[in-house]
Chimera marker file (.cmm) of the C-alpha trace (Angstrom):
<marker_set name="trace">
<marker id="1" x="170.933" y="-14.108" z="125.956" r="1" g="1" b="0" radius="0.5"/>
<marker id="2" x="172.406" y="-17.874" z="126.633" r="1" g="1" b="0" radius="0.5"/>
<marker id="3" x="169.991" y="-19.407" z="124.021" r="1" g="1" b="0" radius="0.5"/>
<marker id="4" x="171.196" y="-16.953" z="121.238" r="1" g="1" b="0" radius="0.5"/>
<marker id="5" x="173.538" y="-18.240" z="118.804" r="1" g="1" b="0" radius="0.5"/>
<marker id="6" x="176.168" y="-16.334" z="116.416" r="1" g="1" b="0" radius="0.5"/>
<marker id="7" x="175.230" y="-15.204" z="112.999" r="1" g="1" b="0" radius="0.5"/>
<marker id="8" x="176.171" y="-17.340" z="110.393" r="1" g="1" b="0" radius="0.5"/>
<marker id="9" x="178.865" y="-15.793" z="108.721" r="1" g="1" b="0" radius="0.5"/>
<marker id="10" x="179.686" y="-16.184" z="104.954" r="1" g="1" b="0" radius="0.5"/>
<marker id="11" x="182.777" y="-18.881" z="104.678" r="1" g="1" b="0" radius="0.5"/>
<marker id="12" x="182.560" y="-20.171" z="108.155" r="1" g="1" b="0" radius="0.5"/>
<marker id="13" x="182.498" y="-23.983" z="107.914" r="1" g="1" b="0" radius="0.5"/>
<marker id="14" x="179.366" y="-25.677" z="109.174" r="1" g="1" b="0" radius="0.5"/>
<marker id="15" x="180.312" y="-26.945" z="112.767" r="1" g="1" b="0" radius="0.5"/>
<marker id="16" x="179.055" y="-30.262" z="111.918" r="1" g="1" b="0" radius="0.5"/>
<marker id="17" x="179.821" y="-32.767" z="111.244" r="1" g="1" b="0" radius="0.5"/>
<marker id="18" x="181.887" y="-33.419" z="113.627" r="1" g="1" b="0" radius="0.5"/>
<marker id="19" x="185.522" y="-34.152" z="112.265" r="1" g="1" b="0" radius="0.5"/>
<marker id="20" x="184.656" y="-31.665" z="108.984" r="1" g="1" b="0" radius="0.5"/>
<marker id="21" x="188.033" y="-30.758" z="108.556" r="1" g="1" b="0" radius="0.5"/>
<marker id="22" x="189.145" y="-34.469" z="108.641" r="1" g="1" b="0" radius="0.5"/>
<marker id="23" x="186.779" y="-35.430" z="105.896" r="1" g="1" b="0" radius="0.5"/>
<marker id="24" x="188.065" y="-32.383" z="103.896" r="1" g="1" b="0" radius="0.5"/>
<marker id="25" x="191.358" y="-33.328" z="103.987" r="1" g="1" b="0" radius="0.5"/>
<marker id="26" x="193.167" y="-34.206" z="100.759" r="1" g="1" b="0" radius="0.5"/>
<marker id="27" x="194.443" y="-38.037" z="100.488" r="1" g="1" b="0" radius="0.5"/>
<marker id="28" x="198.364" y="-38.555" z="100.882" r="1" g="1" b="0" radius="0.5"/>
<marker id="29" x="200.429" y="-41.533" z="101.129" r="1" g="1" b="0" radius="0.5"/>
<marker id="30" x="202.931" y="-41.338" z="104.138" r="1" g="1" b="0" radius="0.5"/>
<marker id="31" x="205.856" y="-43.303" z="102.907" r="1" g="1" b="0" radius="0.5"/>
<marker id="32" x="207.073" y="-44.216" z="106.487" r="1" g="1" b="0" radius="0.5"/>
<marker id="33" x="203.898" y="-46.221" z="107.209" r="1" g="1" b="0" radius="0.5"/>
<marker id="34" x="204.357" y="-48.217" z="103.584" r="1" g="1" b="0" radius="0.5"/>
<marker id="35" x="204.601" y="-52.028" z="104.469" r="1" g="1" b="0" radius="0.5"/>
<marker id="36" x="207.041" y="-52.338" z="101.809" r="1" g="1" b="0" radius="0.5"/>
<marker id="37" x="209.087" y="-50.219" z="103.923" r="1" g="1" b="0" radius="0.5"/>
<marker id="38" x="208.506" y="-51.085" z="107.245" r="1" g="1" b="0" radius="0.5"/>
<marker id="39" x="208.330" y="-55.003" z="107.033" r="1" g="1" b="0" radius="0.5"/>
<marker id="40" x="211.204" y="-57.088" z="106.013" r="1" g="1" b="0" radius="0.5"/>
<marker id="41" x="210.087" y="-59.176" z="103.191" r="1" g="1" b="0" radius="0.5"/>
<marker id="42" x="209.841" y="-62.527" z="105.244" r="1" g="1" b="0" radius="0.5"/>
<marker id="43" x="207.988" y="-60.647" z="107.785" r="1" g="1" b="0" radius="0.5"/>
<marker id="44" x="204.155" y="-62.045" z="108.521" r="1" g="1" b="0" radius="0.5"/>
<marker id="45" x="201.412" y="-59.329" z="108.538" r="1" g="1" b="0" radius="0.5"/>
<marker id="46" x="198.158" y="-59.251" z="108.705" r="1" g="1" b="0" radius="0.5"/>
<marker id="47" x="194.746" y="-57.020" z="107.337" r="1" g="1" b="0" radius="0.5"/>
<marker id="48" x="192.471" y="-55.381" z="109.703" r="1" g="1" b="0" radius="0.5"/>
<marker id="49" x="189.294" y="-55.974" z="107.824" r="1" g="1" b="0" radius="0.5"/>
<marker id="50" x="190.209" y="-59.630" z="107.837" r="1" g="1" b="0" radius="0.5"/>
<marker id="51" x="190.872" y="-59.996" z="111.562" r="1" g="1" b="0" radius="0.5"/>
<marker id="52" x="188.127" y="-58.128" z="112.075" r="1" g="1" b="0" radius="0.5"/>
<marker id="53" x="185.388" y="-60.004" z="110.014" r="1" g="1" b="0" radius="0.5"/>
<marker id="54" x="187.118" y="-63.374" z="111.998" r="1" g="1" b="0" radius="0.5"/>
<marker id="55" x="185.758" y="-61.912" z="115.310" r="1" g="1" b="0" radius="0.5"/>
<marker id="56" x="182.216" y="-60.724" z="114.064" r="1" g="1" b="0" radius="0.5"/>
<marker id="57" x="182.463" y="-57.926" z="112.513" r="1" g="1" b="0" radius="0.5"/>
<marker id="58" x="179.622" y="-57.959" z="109.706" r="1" g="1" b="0" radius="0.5"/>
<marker id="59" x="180.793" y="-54.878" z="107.450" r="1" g="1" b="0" radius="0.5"/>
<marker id="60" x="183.458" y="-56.195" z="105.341" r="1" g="1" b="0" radius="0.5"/>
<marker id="61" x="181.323" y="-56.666" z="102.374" r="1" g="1" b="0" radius="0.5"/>
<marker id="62" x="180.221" y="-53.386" z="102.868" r="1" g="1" b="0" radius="0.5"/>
<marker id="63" x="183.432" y="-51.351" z="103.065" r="1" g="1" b="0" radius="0.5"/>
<marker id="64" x="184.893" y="-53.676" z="99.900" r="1" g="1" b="0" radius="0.5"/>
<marker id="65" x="181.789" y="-52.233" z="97.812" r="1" g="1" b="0" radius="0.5"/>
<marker id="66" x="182.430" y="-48.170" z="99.237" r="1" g="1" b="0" radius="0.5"/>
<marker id="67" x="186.270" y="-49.163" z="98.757" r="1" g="1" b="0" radius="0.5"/>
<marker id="68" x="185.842" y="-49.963" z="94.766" r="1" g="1" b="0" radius="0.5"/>
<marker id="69" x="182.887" y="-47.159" z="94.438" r="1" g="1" b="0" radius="0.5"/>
<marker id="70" x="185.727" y="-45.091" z="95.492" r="1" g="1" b="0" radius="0.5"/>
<marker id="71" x="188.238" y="-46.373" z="93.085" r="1" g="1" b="0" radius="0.5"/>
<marker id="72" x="186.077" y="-46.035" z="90.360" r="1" g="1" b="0" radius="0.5"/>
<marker id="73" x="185.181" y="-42.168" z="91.207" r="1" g="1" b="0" radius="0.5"/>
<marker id="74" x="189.071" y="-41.579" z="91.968" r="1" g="1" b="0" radius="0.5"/>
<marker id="75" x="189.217" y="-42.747" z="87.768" r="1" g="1" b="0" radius="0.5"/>
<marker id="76" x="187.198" y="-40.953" z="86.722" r="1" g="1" b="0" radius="0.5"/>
<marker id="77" x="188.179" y="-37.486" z="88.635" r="1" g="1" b="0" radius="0.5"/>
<marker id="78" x="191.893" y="-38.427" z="87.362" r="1" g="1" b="0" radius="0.5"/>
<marker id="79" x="190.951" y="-38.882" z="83.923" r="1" g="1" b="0" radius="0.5"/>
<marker id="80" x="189.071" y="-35.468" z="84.183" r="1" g="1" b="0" radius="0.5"/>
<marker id="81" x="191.867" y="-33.768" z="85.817" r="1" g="1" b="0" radius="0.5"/>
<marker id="82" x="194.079" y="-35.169" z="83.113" r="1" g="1" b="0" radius="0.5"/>
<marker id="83" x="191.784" y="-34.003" z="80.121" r="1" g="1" b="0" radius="0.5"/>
<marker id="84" x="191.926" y="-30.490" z="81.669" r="1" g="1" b="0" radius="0.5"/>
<marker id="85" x="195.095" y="-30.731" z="81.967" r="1" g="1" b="0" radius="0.5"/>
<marker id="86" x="196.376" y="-31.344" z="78.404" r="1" g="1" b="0" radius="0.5"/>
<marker id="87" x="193.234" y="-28.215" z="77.282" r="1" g="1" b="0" radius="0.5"/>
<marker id="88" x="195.353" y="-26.417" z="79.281" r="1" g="1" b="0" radius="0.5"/>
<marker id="89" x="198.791" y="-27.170" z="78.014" r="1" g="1" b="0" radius="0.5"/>
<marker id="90" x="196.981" y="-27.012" z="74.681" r="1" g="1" b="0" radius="0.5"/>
<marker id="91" x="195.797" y="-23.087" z="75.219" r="1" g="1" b="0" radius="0.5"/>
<marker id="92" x="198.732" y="-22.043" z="76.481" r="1" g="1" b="0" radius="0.5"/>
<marker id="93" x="200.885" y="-23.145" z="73.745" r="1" g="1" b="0" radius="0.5"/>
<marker id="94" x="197.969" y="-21.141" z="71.274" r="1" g="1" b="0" radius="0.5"/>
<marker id="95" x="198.247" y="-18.253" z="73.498" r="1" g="1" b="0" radius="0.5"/>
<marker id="96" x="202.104" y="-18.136" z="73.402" r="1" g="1" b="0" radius="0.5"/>
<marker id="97" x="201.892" y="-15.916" z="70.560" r="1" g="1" b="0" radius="0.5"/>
<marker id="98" x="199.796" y="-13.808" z="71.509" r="1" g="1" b="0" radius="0.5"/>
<marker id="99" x="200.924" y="-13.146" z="74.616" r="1" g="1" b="0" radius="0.5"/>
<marker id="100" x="205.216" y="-13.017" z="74.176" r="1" g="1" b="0" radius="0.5"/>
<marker id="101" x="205.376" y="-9.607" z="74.074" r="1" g="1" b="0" radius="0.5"/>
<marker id="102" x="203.696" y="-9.385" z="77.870" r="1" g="1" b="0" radius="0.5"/>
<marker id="103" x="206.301" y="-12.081" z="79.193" r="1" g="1" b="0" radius="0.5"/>
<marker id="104" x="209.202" y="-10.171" z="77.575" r="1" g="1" b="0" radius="0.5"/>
<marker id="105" x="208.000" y="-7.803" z="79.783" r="1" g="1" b="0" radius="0.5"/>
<marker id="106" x="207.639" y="-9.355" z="82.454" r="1" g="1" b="0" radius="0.5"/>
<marker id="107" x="210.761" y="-11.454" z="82.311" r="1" g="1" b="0" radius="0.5"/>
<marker id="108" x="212.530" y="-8.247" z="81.609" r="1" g="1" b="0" radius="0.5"/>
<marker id="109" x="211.463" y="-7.395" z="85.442" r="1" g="1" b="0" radius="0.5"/>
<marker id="110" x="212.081" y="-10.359" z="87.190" r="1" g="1" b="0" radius="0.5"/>
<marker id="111" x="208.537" y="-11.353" z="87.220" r="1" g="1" b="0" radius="0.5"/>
<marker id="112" x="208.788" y="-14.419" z="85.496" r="1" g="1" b="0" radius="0.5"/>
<marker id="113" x="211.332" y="-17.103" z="85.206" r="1" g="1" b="0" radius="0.5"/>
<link id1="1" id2="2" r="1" g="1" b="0" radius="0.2"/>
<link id1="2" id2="3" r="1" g="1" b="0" radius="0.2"/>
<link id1="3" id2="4" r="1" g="1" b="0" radius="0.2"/>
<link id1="4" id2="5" r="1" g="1" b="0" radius="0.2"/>
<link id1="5" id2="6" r="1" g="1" b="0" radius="0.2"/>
<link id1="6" id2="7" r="1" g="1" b="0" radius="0.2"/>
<link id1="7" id2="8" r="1" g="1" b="0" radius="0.2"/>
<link id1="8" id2="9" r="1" g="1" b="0" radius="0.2"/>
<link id1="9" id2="10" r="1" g="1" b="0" radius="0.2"/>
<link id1="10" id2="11" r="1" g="1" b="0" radius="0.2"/>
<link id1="11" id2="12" r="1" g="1" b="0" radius="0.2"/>
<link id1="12" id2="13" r="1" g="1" b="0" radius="0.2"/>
<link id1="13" id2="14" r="1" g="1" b="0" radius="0.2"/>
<link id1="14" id2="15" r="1" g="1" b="0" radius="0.2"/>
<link id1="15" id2="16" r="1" g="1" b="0" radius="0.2"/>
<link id1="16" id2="17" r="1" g="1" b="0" radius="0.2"/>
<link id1="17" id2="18" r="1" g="1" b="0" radius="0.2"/>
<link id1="18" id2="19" r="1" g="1" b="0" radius="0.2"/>
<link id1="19" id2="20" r="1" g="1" b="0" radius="0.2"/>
<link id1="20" id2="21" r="1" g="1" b="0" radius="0.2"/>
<link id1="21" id2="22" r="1" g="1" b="0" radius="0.2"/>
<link id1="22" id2="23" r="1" g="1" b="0" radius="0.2"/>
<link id1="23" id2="24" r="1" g="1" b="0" radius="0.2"/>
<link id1="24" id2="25" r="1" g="1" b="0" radius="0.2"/>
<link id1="25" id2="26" r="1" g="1" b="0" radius="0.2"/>
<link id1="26" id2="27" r="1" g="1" b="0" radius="0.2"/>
<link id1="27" id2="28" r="1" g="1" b="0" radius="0.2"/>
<link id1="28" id2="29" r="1" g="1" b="0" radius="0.2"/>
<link id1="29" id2="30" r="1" g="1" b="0" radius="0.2"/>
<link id1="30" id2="31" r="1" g="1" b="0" radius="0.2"/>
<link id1="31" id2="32" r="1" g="1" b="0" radius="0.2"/>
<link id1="32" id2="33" r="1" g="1" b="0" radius="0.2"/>
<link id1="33" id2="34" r="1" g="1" b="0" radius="0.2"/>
<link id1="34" id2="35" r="1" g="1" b="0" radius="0.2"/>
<link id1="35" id2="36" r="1" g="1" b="0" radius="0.2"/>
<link id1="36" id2="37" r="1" g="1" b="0" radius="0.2"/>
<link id1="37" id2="38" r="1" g="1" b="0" radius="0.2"/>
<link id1="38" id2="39" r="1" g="1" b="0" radius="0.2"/>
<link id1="39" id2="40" r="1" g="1" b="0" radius="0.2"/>
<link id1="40" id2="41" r="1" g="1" b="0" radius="0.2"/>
<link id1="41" id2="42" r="1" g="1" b="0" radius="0.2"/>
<link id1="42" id2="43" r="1" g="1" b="0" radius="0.2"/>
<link id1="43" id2="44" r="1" g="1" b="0" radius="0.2"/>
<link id1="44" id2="45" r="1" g="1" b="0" radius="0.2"/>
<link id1="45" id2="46" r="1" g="1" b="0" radius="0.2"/>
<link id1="46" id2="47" r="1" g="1" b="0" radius="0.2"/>
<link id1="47" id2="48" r="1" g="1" b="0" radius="0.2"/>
<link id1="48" id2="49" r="1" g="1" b="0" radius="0.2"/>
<link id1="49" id2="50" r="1" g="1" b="0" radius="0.2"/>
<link id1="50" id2="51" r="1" g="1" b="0" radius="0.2"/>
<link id1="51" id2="52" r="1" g="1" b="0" radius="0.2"/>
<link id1="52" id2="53" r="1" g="1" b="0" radius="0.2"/>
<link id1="53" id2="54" r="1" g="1" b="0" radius="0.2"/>
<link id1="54" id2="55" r="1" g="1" b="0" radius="0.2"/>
<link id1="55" id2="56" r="1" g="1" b="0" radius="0.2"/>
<link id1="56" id2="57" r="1" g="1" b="0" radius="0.2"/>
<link id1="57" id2="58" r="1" g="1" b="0" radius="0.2"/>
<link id1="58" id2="59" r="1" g="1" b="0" radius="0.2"/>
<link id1="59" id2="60" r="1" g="1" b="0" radius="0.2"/>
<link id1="60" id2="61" r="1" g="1" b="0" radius="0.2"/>
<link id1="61" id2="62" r="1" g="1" b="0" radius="0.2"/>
<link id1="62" id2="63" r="1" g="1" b="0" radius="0.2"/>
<link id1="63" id2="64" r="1" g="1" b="0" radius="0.2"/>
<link id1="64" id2="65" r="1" g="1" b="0" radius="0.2"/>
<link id1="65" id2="66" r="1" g="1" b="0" radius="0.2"/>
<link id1="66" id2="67" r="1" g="1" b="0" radius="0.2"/>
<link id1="67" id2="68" r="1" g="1" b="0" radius="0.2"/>
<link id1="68" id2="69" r="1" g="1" b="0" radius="0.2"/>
<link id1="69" id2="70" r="1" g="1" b="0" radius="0.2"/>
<link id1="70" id2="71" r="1" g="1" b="0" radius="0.2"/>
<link id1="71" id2="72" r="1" g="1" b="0" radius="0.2"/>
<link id1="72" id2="73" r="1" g="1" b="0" radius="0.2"/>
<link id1="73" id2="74" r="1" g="1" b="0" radius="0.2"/>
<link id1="74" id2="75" r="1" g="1" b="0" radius="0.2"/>
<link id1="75" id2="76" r="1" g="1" b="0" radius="0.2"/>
<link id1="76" id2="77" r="1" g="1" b="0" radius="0.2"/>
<link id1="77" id2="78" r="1" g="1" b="0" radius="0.2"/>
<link id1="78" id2="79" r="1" g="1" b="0" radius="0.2"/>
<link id1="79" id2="80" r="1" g="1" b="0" radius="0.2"/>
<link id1="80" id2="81" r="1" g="1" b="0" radius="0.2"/>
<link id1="81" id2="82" r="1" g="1" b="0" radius="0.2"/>
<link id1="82" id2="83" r="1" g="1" b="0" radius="0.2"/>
<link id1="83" id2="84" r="1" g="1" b="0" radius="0.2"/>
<link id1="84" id2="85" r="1" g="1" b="0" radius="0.2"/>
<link id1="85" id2="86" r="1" g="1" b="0" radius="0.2"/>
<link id1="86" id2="87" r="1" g="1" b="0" radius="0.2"/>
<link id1="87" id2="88" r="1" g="1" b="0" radius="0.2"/>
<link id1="88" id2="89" r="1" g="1" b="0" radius="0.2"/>
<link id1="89" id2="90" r="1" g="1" b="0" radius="0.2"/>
<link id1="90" id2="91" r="1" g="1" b="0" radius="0.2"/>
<link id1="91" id2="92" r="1" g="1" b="0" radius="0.2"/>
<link id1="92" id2="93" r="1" g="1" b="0" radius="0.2"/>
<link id1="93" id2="94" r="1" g="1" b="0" radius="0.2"/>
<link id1="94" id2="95" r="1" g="1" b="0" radius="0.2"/>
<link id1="95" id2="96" r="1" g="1" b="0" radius="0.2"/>
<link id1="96" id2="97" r="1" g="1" b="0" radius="0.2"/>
<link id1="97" id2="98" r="1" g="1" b="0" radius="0.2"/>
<link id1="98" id2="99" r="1" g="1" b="0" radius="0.2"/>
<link id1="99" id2="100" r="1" g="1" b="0" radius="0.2"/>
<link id1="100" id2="101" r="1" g="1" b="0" radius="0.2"/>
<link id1="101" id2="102" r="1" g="1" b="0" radius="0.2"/>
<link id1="102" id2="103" r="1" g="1" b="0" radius="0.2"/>
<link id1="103" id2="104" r="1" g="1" b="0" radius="0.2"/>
<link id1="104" id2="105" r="1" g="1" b="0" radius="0.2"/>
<link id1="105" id2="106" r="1" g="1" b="0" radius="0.2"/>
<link id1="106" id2="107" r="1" g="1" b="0" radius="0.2"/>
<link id1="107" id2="108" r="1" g="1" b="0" radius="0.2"/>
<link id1="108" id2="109" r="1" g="1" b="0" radius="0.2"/>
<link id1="109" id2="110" r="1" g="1" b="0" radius="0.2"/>
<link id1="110" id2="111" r="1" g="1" b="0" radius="0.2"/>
<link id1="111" id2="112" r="1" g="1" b="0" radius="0.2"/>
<link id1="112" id2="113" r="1" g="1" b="0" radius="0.2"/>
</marker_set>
């Protein structure tokens, strides 16, 4: 019974790999770890991928072509989103109309603001 494993249930994540839920994870900026912020303008700093290509390391080039393939998708997603977005604005405003005696209604009860 030790070598029998769980049924795979319908929206379990896949257990691998192994930081999923990492990799999921929407992007954010944390505005408390901003250099801007944290460094006084005459402050020296310096970049990990430099120090780290100083020492040896041999990816830089590498994670400078992933960074702008990236980039490029990150465009293109945002100039999708933005597209929908305006369709969207666009229907609702033809919908108005139709639909002002429903949000009368609805306003009426507290549904809506």
């Amino acid at each position: 019974w030790g070598t029998l494993k769980p049924p795979k249930l319908p929206g379990r994540p896949p257990k691998n790999p192994r930081n999923w839920g990492i990799l999921q994870r929407k992007r954010m900026v944390v505005p408390a770890a901003l250099k801007i912020i944290r460094l006084k303008p005459t402050r020296k700093f310096a970049v990990l991928g430099r120090l780290a290509h100083e020492v040896g390391w041999k990816y830089r080039d590498v994670t400078e072509a992933l960074e702008e393939k990236r980039k490029e998708k990150a465009k293109l997603r945002y100039n999708k989103k933005r597209k929908m977005m305006s369709l969207r604005r666009r229907a609702e405003r033809s919908a108005e109309k139709k639909t002002a005696p429903f949000t009368a209604v609805l306003r009426q009860h507290g549904l809506l603001l």
